[in-house]
N, C-alpha and C positions, 0 to 999 in steps of 0.2 A: 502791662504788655499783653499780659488775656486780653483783656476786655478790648483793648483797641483791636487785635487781632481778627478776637468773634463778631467785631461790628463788621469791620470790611467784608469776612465770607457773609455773614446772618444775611446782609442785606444786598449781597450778589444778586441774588435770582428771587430776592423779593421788595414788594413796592415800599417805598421810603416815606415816614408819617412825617409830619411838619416842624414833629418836636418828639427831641431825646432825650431821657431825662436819665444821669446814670449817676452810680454810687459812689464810683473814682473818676478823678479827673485822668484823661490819656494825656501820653504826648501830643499824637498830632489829629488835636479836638479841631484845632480850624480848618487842617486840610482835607479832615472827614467830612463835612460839615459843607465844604466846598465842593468837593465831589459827591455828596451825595445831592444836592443842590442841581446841582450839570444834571445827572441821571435821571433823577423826581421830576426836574421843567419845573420846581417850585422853591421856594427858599426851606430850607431845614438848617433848624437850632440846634444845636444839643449844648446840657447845660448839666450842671451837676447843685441841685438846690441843696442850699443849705440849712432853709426853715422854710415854715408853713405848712402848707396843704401839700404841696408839692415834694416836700422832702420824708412827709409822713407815707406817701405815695410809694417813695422809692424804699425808706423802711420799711415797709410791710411785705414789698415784691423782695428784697433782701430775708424777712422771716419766713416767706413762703419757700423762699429755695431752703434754706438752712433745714425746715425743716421735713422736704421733699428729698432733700440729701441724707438726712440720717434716718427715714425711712427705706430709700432706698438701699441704705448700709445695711441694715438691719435683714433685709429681706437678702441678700447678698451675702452676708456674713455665715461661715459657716455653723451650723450647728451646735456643734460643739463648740464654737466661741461664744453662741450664746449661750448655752449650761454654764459653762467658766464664767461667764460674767453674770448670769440670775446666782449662783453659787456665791459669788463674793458681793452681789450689792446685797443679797439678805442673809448674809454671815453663814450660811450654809456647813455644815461640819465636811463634805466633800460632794462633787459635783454628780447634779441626779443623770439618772439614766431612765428612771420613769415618772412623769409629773401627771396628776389626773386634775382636770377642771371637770369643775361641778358649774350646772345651772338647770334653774327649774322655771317653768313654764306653763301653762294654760290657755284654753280656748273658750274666751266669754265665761271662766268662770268653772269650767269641765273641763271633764279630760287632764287630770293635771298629772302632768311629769315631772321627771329629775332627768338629766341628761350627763353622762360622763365622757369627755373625751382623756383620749390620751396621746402625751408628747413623747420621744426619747432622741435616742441620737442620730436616729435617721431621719426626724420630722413627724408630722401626727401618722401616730400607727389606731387606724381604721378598723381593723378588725378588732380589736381591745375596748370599740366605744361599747357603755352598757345605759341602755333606758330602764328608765324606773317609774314604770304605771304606780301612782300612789294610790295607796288600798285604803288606806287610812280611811272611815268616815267619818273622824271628829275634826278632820282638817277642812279649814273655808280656804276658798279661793284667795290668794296672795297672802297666805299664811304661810311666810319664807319659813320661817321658823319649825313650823310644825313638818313642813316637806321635805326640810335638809336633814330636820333629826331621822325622818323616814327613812329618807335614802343614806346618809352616812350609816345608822344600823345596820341595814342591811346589808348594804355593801364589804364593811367592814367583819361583821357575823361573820358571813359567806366565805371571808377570805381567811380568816381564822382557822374554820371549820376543814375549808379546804386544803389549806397552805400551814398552817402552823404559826407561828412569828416568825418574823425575817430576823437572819443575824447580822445583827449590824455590827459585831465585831470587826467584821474586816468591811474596808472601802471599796465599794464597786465601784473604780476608777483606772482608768490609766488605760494601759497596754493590756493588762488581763480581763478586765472589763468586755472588750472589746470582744472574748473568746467567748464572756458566758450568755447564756438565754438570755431573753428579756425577760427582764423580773416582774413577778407577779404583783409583786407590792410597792407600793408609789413610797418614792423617796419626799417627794414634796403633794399635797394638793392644796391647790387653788381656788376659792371662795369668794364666787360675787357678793360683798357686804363687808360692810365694818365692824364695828368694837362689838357692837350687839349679835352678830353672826357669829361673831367667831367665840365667845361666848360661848355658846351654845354647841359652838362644832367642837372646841376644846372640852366641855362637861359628855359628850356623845363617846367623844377619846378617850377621857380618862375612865368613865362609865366601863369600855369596851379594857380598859385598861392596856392602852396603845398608845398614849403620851408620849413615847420615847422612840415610840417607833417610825412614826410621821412627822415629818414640819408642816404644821399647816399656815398659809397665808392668805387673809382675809385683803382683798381689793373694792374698795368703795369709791366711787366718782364722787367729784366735787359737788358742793351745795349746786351750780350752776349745769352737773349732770354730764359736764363737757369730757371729752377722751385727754387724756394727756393732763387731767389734774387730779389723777386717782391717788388714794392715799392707801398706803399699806400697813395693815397690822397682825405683829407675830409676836407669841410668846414673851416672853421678859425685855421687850426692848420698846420704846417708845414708837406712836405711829410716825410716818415720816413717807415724802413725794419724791418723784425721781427727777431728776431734771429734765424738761419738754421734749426734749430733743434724744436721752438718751437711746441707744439701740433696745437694752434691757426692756423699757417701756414701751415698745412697741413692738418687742418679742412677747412679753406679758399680754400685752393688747389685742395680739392675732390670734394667743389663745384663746384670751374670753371671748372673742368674735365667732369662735369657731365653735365653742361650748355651748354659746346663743344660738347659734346656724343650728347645731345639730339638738339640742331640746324645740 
């Protein structure tokens, strides 16, 4: 009943192709078909294939909405629906109210950075990002390794020094949540790299002796590099991909987009 609906306005006040090719069969396919025929001054088809080249056609404009749909959910979705749901797809002990992504970066080789942004429950808070000129001079160029240990030290030192430990006793959630600052210390960070990275960020943590104080979550894109087949790896539980489409995954997604933008 949509789709016959959207055909008759879509193609009101615009010109009519030869051939329609659609996913469901309508009611009234012939008398669309005929009218739009009168309007065009040409014959027009419409057909609903059901193999070939033609129905591969109409599946793929079917996964293109699907998943322009649950991007634009995602983008739409409040906030805090996304916390509640990054909280339950990675078993989270209760839902963050500050998450930091990490990413580092260079130019030809120089100049090489760490870059942190941060997320909470209003959306990326801006003023909280921190760059990290790496001083280090035993580090080469695209030495993730040697640059994350840089910047996770540091950063972590710093807030130590500064801040104390966080007491995670009680859960910064809910309704009183809501009453306090924003917290100095990330409930969750965020890690472009796999098993090997996080490796590395987890010996930084326990080094710093913060293991219990941070979740960290390592994000690595697939062998083919593409968005939306990133695999994730945390602490005691096997890696594991989220499904193409869900919101969660391309809430994760606009962070590390954003942590790339800004290194």
């Amino acid at each position: 009943e949509v789709l016959n609906a959207f055909l008759a306005q879509f193609y009101d006040d615009k010109p009519v192709p030869k051939q329609i090719l659609l996913s469901e069969t309508v009611e009234e396919q012939e008398l669309l078909a005929l009218a739009f025929s009168e309007k065009a001054g040409h014959k027009v088809a419409i057909s609903v294939p059901q193999r070939g080249e033609k129905r591969d056609l109409v599946d793929h404009v079917a996964a293109n909405a699907r998943e322009a749909h649950g991007r634009k959910l995602a983008e739409t979705s409040s906030q805090a629906r996304l916390l509640a749901g990054l909280a339950e797809t990675f078993k989270l002990p209760y839902q963050p109210r500050r998450i930091e992504i990490y990413d580092n970066s260079h130019i030809m080789g120089t100049n090489a950075v760490g870059g942190m942004v941060v997320a909470g429950p209003e959306g990326f808070v801006k003023g909280q990002y921190r760059k990290f000129n790496i001083k280090s001079t035993d580090i080469t160029p695209g030495d993730d390794f040697g640059m994350m240990k840089e910047v996770m030290t540091r950063r972590f030192a710093r807030l130590i020094k500064e801040e104390g430990l966080p007491d995670r006793s009680i859960a910064d959630t809910g309704a009183e949540a809501a009453d306090l600052p924003f917290p100095a210390w990330p409930d969750v960070i965020l890690i472009d790299g796999g098993q090997g990275q996080m490796t590395a960020v987890r010996a930084i943590l326990e080094e710093l002796g913060i293991t219990d104080q941070v979740v960290a979550i390592g994000a690595a894109k697939g062998a083919d590099r593409e968005a939306g087949r990133e695999r994730f790896f945390m602490r005691g539980i096997p890696d594991f991909s989220l499904p193409p489409r869900d919101p969660v995954l391309y809430f994760v997604q606009r962070l590390r987009v954003e942590a790339h933008r800004f290194a």
